[in-house]
N, C-alpha and C positions, 0 to 999 in steps of 0.2 A: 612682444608687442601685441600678439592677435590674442594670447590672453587677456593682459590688461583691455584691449578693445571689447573682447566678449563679455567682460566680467561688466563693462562701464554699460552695453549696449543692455546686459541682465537686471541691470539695476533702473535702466532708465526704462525699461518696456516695465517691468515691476510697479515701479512707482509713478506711470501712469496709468495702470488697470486697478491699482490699491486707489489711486487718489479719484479717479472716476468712481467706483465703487464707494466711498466713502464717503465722496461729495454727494451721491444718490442720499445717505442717511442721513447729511448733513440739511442738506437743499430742504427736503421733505420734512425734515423733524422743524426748521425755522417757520417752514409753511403752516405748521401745525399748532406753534405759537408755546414750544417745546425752549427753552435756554441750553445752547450748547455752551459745554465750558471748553473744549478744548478738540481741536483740530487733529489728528498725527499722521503723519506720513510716517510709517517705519513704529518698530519697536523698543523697546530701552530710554536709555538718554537720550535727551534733546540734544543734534548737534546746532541747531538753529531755530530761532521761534522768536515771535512777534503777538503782538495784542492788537484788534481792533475791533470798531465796533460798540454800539451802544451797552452790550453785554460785557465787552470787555475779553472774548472767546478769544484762547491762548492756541494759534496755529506754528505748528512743530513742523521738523525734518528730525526725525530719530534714527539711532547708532542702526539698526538692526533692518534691512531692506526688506521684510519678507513677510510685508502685511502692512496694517493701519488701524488707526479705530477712532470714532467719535464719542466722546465724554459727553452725556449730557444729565441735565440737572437730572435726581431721584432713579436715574438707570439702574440702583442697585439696591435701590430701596432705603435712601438716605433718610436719616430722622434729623438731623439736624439742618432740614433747609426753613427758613425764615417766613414764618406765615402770609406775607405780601406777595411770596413769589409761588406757594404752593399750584398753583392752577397752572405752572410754566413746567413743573417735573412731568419727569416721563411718566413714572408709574402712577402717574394722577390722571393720563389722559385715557378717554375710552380706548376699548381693546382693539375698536377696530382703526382707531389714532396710530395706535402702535403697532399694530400688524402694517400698518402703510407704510411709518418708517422702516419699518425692519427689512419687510421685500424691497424697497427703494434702490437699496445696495445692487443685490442682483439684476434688477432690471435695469437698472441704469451700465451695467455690464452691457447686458444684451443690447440696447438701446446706441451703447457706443460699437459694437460690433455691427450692428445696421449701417451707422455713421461710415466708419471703417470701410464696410464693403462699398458704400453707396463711392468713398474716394476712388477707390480704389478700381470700380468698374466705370467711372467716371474718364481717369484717368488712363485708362485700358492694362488689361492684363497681356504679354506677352505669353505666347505658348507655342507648343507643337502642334501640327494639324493633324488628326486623329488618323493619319494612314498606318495600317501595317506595315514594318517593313522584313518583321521574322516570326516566324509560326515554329512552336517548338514541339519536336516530334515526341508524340505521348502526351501532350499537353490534351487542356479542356479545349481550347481553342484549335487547336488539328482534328478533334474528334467531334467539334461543329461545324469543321470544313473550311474554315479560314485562310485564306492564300495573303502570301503577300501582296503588295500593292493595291488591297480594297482599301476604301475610305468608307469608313464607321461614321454612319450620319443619324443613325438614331438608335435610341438604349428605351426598347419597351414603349414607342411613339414618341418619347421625347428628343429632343432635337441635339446631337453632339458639335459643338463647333470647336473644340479642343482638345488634344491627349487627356488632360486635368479633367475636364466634366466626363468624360467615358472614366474616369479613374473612380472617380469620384463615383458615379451611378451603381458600378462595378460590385466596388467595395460594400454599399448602402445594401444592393441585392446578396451579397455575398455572404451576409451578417447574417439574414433571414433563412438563409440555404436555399435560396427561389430561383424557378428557371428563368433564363434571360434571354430577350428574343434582342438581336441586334441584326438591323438594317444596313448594306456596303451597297457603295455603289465603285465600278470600273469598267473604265472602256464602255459608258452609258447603259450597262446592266446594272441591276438593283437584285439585289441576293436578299437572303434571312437566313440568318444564323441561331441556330438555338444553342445556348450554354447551358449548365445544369450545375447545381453550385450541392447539391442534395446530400452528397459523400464531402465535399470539400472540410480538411481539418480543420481544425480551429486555430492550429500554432501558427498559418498562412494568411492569415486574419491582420492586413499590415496596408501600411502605406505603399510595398514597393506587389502587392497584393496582382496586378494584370501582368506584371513581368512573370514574377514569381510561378504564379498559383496558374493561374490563365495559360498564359505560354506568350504573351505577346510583347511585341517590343518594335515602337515607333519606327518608321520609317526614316533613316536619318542618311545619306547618300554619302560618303566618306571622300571627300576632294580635300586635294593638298592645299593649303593655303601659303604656310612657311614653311622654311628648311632651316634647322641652327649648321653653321659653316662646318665641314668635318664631319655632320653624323652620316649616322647609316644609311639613310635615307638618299640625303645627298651623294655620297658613293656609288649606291646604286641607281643614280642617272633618276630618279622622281623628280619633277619640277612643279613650280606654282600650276595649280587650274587641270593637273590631272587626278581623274577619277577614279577610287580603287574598284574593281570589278569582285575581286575574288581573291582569299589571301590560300597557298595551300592548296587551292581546288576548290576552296569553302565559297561560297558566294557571299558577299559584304554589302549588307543593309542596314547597319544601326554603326554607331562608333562606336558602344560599347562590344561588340564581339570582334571588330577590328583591334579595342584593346587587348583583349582577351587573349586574342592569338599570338600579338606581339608580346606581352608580357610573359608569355608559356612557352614564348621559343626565344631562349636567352643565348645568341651563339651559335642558334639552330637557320640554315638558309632557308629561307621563305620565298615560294614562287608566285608573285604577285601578275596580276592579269588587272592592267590597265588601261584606261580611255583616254587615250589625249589626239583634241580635235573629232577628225571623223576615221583614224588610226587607233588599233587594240595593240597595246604591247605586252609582253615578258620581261620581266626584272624582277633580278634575284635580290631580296632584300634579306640580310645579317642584322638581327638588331644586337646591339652590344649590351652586356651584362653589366647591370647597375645591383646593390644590393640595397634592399627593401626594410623597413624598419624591425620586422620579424627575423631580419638576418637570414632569407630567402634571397637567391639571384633571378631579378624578372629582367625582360628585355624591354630595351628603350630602343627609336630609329631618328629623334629629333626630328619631330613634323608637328606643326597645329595645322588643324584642320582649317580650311575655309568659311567662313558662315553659311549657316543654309539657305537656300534659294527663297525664296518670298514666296512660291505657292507652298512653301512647305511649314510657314509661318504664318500663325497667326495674331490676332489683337481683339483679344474680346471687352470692344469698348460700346460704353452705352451714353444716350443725353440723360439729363440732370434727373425727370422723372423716371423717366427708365432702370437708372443705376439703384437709383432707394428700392425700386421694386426689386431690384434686385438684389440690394443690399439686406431687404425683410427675406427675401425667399434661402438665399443665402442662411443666413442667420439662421431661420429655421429648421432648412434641412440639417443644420449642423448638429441644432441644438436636437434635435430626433436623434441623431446618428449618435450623439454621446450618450442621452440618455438611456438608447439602445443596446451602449457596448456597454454598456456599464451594469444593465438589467444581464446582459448575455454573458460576464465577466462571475457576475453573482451565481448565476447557476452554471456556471464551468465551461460554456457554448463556446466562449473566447480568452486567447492563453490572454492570465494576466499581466503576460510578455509585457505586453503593449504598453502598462501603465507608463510613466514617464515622472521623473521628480525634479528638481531646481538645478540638477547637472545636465538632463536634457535640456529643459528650457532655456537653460544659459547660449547652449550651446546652440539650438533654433535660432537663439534672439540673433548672436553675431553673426551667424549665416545669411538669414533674410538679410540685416541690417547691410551686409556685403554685398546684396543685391541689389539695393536702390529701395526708393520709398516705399514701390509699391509690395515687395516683396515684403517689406518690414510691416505696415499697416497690415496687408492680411494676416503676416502670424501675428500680431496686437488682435486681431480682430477675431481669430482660432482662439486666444487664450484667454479671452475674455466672456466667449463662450464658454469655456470650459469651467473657468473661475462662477461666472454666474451659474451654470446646472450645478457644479458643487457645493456653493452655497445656499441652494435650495432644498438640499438633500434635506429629510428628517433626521438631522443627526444632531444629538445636543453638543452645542458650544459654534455650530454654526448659525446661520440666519434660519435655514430652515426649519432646525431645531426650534426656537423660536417661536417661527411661524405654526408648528404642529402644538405647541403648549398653547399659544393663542386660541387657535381651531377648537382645542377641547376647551378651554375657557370660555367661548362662544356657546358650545352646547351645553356645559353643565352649569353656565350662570356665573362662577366665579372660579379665579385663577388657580392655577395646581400650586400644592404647598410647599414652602421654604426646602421642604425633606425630600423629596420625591424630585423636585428640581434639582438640588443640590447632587443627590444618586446619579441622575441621568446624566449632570454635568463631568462627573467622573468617568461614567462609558464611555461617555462621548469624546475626552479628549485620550483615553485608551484607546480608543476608533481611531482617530485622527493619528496617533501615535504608531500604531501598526501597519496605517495606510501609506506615511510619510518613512517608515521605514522601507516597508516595501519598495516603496519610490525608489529611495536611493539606492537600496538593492539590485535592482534593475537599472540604475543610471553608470552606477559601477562596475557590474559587469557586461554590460555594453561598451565604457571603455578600456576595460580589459582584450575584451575582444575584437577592438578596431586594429 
């Protein structure tokens, strides 16, 4: 079932970044007094399609999810179009008629990723509040002097009001190798922290990048919420609303290292040091041995945690003008930060681990999709960037490609020839073909190794 959900959620975030993307060359080529003949969502066979319209313009659903395109009259340099209508083909309109169409596509990406964000900070984003709650020894962050329990309030004067925007600033600095000055306040003191990104690897170059690289990991208080009847947990005297202090002797600040312990002690007694009330207790917790899909034995104790406390949460919401601005700035920095990894990807600076092809994205789409709207629309509004900087690329058989034979058409007076187009048309989906294997190469062995 969570297949078929993923695969349905892949195709539907697909075919609304294709069909936005297409309706940009559609919209724009009409405006420009261009005849479109035909509409596609998808590739291949039409599984559904319809006529309307003065022109009589044929709009499709095709077999094949993983794109679109708009037909229009003389796009290909047709000799049989009907002298009445010649001044309606593409290749008849001036160069800079069709350089309009052709960018239309991309910006209208970016333009809906503005949209996107402006809902979505509209709406408010949920998140963590940028507290510390582990500094990992040897890390960048223990050698800036990091203690738990500061709150990280700003990255280089700009202002953090979430785990995600420190993530986010992190990584942007982290790209360039640049030092970082980050602002904590506790207990009404205000520190400065310097980090130095100068040595940092390139394979570290990731989304889980401040955990990882950095050393840091949110502040998340580990209180029992539930107990399932029978388990470990429950045995060992845990109730609703207490607080774990320390598993081991270890002190317990995030729930990810509280899994950690318990998954690595399968069978093994665990001396937990607990808060309940204004009493500290001892209990011996056994988690019981469950085996893992690697055919590994990790320990389970049957407990969900409690929700986190409201200071420890946040909601980064904005009003309606506010959100757009935020929804361009947004947008912006993203569209930097790809163009960036992609320049630094080129010259070797960043593994091109990172790339991601149609089995990551699938697998994004049903995740966010599992989170609610808002998590869906940002990633719509991440891939839509992505999609639009890619097709901007100088590469032939994309738009930018395209837009760069335009460019020199512009300077030397008249268009590049049938021959030299047709060459680069070939690179270019060789390009495409080695990029999209790569893709997958990396989407496969990532779930190899899950």
């Amino acid at each position: 079932m969570d297949l078929l959900y993923t695969i349905f959620m892949f195709v539907l975030a697909i075919g609304i970044l294709v069909a936005v993307h297409e309706f940009g060359h559609y919209w724009v080529a009409r405006r420009l007094g261009v005849k479109v003949l035909k509409f596609s969502i998808g590739f291949g066979p039409s599984l559904y399609s319809w006529r309307r319209g003065r022109d009589d313009t044929e709009y499709a659903i095709s077999a094949i999810p993983l794109g679109g395109y708009v037909k229009m009259l003389g796009e290909r340099g047709d000799d049989d179009i009907p002298p009445e209508e010649r001044h309606r083909a593409f290749d008849g309109k001036p160069v800079a008629h069709r350089f309009a169409i052709v960018a239309a596509g991309p910006i209208f990406n970016l333009l809906f990723a503005v949209l996107a964000y402006a809902v979505v900070y509209g709406i408010g984003v949920p998140g963590l509040a940028p507290v510390v709650g582990e500094v990992a020894s040897q890390s960048l962050a223990a050698q800036a002097g990091l203690q738990p329990g500061e709150r990280i309030v700003a990255v280089d004067g700009n202002p953090v009001r979430s785990w995600q925007d420190l993530r986010m600033a992190l990584v942007d600095r982290a790209m360039g190798r640049e030092t970082v000055s980050l602002r904590t306040e506790q207990g009404g003191q205000v520190q400065t922290h310097v980090l130095s990104f100068a040595r940092l690897s390139k394979d570290v170059l990731n989304a889980n990048l401040v955990e990882e690289a950095v050393g840091l990991a949110p502040y998340m208080p580990v209180v029992v919420g539930e107990l399932q009847d029978g388990s470990a947990a429950a045995k060992a005297g845990l109730q609703p609303g207490d607080r774990i202090l320390a598993v081991g002797g270890k002190p317990i600040n995030t729930w990810s290292t509280f899994i950690d312990q318990i998954q690595q002690s399968p069978n093994k007694p665990l001396e937990f040091r607990v808060q309940r009330g204004e009493r500290q207790l001892a209990l011996t917790v056994v988690p019981a041995a469950h085996v893992s899909k690697d055919g590994k034995a990790v320990g389970r104790i049957g407990m969900v945690p409690a929700p986190l406390p409201e200071h420890l949460q946040v909601l980064d919401r904005y009003g309606p003008l506010a959100a757009i601005g935020k929804g361009v700035k947004e947008t912006i920095n993203l569209s930097a930060m790809t163009l960036d990894m992609l320049w630094k990807m080129a010259k070797g600076l960043v593994s091109a681990e990172n790339l991601g092809g149609p089995i990551a994205i699938a697998q994004f789409a049903g995740q966010s999709a599992h989170g609610g709207l808002v998590p869906f629309l940002a990633f719509l509004a991440m891939i839509s960037i992505s999609l639009g900087i890619l097709n901007l690329l100088p590469i032939p058989v994309l738009d930018g490609g395209h837009l760069f034979f335009y460019l020199i058409e512009i300077v030397k007076g008249s268009p590049v020839s049938e021959a030299v187009m047709a060459r680069a048309q070939q690179v270019g989906i060789f390009l495409l073909l080695l990029l999209m294997s790569f893709a997958f190469y990396n989407d496969i062995t990532r779930l190899l190794n899950q």
